[in-house]
N, C-alpha and C positions, 0 to 999 in steps of 0.2 A: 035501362042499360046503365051500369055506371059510368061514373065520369071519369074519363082517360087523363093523368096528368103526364106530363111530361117534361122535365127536369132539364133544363139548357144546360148543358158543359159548360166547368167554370176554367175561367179566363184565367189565364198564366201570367202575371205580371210581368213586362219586360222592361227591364232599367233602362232608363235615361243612358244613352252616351255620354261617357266623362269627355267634360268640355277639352277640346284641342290645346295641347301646352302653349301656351305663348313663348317667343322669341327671349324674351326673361325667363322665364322658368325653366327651357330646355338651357339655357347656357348656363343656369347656377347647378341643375344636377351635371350636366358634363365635367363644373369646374372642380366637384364636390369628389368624383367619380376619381378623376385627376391627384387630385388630392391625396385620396385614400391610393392611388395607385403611387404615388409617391411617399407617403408616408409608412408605408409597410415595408419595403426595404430598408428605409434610413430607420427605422426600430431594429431590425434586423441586424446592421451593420454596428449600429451602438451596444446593441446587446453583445454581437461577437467582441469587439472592441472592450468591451469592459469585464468580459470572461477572459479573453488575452491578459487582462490587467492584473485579473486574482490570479490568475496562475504562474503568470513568467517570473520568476524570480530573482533577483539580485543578491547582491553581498549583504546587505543591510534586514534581509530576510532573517539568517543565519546568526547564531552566537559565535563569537570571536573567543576557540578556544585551541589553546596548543595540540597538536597530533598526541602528546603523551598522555596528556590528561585522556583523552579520547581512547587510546588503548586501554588506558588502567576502567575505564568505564567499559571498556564493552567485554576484556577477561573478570567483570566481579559481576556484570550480566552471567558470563556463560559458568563462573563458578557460584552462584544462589542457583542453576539449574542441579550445578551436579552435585548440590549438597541434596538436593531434592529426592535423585535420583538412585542415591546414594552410594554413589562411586568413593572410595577414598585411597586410590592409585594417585601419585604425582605425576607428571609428564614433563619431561624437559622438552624446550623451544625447537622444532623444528620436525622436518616427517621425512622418513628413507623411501617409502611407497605409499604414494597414494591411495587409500581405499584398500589397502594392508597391513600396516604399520600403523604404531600408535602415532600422533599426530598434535602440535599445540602451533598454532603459527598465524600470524597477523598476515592482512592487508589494507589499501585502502581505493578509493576510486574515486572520481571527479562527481562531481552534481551541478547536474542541469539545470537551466534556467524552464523547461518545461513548455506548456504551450503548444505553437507549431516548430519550435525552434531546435533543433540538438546542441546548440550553442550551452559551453560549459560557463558555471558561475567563476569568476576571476578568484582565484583563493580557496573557494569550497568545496570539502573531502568529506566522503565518511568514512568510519573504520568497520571493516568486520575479523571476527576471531574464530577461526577455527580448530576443534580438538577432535581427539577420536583415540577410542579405547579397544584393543584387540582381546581378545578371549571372555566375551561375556556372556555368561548362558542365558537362556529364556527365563529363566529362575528369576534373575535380577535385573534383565530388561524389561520385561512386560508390566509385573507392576511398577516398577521404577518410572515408565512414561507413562502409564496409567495416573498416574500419583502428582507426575509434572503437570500433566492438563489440566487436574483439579485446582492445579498450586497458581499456575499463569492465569486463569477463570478468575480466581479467588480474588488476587493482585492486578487485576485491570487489563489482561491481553486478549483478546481477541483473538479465538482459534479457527484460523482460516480452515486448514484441514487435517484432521487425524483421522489414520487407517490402520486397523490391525490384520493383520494376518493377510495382507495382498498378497496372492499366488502361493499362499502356503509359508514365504521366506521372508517377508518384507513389511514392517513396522514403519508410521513415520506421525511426524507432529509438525505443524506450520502453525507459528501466533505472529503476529502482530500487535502495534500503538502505535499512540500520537501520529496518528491518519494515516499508519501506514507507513511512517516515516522509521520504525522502528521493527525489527523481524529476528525470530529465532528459529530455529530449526533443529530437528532432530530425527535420525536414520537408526534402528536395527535392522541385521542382515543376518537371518537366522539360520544362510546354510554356511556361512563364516565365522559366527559369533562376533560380530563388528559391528563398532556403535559410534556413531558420530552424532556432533552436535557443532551449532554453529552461530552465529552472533553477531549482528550490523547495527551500529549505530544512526541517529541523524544525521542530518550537516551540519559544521560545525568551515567558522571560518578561520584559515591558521594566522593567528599575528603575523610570522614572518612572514608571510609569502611574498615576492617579489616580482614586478612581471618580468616575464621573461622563465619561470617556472612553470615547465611541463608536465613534469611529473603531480599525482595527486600529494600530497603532505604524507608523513607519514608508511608509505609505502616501504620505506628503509629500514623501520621500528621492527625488532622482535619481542615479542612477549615473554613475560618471566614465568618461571617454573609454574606448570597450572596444574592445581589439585583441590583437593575441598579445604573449606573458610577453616583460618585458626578456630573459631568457635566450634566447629565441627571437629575438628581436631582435638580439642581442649573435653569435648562431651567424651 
C-alpha cells in the first residue's frame, strides 16, 4: 500500500505590533501636524499678498505723457488701419448720429489701480478714437478687413475675435497688445453699408493733472480731420 503524505498548511506570517509611540514622539507629530496646519494658510496669504502687489497699480506704473500727444497716437493708430483698408474719404471731427452718420471723435477714461480695488490711478487716462464711414459696399469692406487681420498678425496684434458674415449682416475684427493694454476694433453692417472702427490707447499719466481733477485728461480734446496718411495720399 503506498505511503500516504500529507502536507501541513503553511503558516501565514503575522507582523510584530509597531511598538506604542512614546510621550516624545506623539507630541513632535502633533507639533509637526500643527505646523503644516499653520503654515499652509500663511503661504496662502503671501501669495495673495504678493499677486495684490503685481497687479494694483500706481502713478509711477505709467508713462507721464500729455492728453495731446495721446490723441495724435491713437488717430495715426486708427489712420495705418484705414490706409489698410483702403478708405480714402476725410472726415471732419464730430458725428450727427450715431451708428448713422459718418463719425471721427475722441474720448478718454480714467485707469484703475486693478486688483480687488476700483479705486482710480491719481492722474492716469487712456484715450480712444473713434470713426466711421457711411455708404460702403461689401466690395470694399470684406476684403478691406480680410486684409487688416493679415496686416495687425503681421505687426504684432493679437486677434482676439474675427467674424464674417454673423446672421448674414454683420462683420467684425477685435486685436489687441502690450497685455492687452492696447485694442482696436472694427464693425461692418451689411444691411446699412456702415463701417466703424475704433481705437484705445494705454495709460499714460497727464503732467498737469492736479488733485482735485475729476475729470479723465483729455476728455475736452477733439481730433483733426481723419482720413488716409499723406503717404497714401501722395501714392
Amino acid at each position: 500500500m503506498p505511503e500516504e503524505i500529507t502536507t501541513a498548511p503553511a503558516t501565514t506570517a503575522v507582523p510584530a505590533p509597531a511598538p506604542a509611540a512614546t510621550g516624545r514622539t506623539a507630541a513632535r507629530a502633533f507639533g509637526i501636524g500643527c505646523a503644516v496646519l499653520v503654515a499652509v494658510p500663511l503661504l496662502l496669504v503671501l501669495a495673495f499678498v504678493g499677486w495684490i502687489a503685481v497687479v494694483t497699480k500706481d502713478a509711477s506704473d505709467f508713462p507721464r505723457v500729455a492728453p495731446e500727444e495721446m490723441v495724435s497716437r491713437a488717430v495715426d493708430r486708427s489712420r495705418e488701419a484705414y490706409d489698410v483698408l483702403g478708405f480714402t474719404r476725410t472726415v471732419r471731427p464730430g458725428v450727427e448720429e450715431i451708428g448713422v452718420s459718418t463719425e471721427n471723435t475722441v474720448g478718454s477714461d480714467h485707469c484703475y489701480r486693478g486688483g480687488l480695488t476700483d479705486e482710480t490711478v491719481d492722474g492716469a487716462y487712456r484715450v480712444s478714437h473713434s470713426w466711421a464711414l457711411d455708404h460702403v459696399p461689401a466690395g470694399q469692406a470684406v476684403p478691406g478687413l480680410r486684409r487688416l487681420r493679415d496686416h495687425l498678425e503681421d505687426t504684432g496684434w493679437d486677434i482676439t475675435s474675427y467674424r464674417e458674415n454673423v446672421s448674414g449682416d454683420y462683420w467684425a475684427l477685435y486685436a489687441s497688445r502690450s497685455d492687452g493694454d492696447e485694442h482696436m476694433s472694427f464693425q461692418w453692417y451689411a444691411d446699412r453699408d456702415y463701417f466703424a472702427g475704433g481705437t484705445s490707447t494705454p495709460c499714460a499719466v497727464d503732467p498737469g493733472w492736479r488733485p482735485g481733477d475729476d475729470e479723465p485728461a483729455g476728455d475736452e480734446l477733439w481730433p483733426p480731420d481723419f482720413g488716409p496718411s499723406a503717404k497714401k495720399n501722395g501714392s
